[in-house]
PASEPA-152073 format. One record per residue (C-alpha): residue in one letter; chain; x, y, z. Coordinates in Angstrom, 1 decimal. Example, Ala and Ser with C-alpha at 12.3 -4.5 7.8 and 13.67 -1.06 7.14 Angstrom:
2
('A' 'A' (12.3 -4.5 7.8))
('S' 'A' (13.7 -1.1 7.1))
This chain:
100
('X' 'A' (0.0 0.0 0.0))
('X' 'A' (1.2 3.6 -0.7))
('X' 'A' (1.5 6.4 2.1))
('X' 'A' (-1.8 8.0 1.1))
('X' 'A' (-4.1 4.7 1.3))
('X' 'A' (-2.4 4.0 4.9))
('X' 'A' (-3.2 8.0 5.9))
('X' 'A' (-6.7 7.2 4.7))
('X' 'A' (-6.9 4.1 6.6))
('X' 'A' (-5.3 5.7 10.0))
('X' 'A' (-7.6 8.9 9.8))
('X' 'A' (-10.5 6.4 9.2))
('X' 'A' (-9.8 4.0 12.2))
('X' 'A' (-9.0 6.9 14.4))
('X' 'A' (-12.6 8.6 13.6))
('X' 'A' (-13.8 4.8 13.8))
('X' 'A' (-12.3 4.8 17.6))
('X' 'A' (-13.9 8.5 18.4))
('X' 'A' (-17.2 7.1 17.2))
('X' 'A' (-17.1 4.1 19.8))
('X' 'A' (-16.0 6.2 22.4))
('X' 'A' (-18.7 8.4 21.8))
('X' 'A' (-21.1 5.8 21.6))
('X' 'A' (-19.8 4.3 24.8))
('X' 'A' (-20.4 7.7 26.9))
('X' 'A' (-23.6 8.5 25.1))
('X' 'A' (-25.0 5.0 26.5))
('X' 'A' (-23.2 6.1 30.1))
('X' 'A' (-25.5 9.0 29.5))
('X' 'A' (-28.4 7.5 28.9))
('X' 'A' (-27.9 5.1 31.5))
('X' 'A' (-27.5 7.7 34.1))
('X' 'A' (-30.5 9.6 32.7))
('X' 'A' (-32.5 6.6 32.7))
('X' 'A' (-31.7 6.0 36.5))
('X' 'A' (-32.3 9.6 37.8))
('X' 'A' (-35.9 9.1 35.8))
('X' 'A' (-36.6 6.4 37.4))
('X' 'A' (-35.9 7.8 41.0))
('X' 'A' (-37.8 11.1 39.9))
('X' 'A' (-40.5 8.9 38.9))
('X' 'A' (-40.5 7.2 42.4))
('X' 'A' (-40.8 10.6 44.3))
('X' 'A' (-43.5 11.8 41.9))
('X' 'A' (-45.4 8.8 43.2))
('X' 'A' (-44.6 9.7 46.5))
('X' 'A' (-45.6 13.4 46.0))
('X' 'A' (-49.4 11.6 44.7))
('X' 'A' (-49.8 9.7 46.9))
('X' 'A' (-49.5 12.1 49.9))
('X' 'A' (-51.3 14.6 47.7))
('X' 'A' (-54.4 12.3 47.4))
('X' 'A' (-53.5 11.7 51.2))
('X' 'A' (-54.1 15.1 52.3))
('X' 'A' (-57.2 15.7 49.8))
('X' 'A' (-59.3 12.6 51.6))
('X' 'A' (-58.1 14.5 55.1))
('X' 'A' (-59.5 17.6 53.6))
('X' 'A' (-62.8 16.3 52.4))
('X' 'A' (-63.1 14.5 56.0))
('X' 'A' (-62.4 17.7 57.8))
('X' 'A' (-64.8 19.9 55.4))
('X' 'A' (-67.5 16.8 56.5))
('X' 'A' (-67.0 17.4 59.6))
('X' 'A' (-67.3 21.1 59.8))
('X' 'A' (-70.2 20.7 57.8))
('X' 'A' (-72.2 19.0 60.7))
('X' 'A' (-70.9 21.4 63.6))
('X' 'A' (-72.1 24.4 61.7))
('X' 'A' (-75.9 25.9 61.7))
('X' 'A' (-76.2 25.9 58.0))
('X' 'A' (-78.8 23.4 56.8))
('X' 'A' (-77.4 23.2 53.6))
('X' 'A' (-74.3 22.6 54.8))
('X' 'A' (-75.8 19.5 56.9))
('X' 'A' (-77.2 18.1 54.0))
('X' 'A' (-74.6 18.1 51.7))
('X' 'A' (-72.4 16.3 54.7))
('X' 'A' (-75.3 13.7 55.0))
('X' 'A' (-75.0 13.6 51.4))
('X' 'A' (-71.9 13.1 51.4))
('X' 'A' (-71.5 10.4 54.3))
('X' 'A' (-74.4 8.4 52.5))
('X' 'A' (-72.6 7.9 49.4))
('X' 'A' (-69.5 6.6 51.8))
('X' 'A' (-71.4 4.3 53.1))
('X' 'A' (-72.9 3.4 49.9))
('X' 'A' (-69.7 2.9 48.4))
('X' 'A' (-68.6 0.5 51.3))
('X' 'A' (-71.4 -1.5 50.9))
('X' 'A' (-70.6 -2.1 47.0))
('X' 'A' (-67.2 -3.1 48.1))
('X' 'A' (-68.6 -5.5 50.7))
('X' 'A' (-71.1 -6.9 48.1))
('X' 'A' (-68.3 -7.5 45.9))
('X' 'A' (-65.9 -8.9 48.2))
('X' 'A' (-68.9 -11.5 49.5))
('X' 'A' (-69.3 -12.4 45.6))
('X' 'A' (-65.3 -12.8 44.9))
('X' 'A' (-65.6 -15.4 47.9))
């Protein structure tokens, strides 16, 4: 082989290695990336899960004030409220007897 066909083939294998090193710490990246979405995913759960927490302690305490208060309305709607509970229990009773 002449000098310019082994120039050719040196500059090609050194771009060749680049590219694979490249590759190897674009997959490190995306690795990495892939972890911290997975843990940001994890703590967005989290987050949820207390959110829906704190939204059923909400809706208990507004139920609550609802029957100290002197507003009729405001009774009712509580009542209302407590009915469809206990409505909903009784489904998931029903269906639990059935499952059995």
């Amino acid at each position: 082989m002449d000098n310019a066909t082994t120039a050719v083939l040196d500059k090609l294998e050194n771009q060749l290695h680049e590219l694979v090193e490249k590759m190897h710490q674009l997959q490190q990246s995306k690795a990495a990336l892939e972890a911290s979405l997975l843990e940001v995913q994890s703590k967005l759960k989290v987050k949820q899960e207390d959110a829906q927490e704190w939204k059923e302690k909400y809706e208990a305490l507004k139920s609550v004030q609802g029957m100290k208060t002197d507003n009729t309305a405001a009774k009712k709607r509580t009542l209302h409220h407590i009915d469809a509970l206990i409505s909903e229990v009784d489904a998931c009773i029903a269906q639990i007897k059935i499952e059995d």
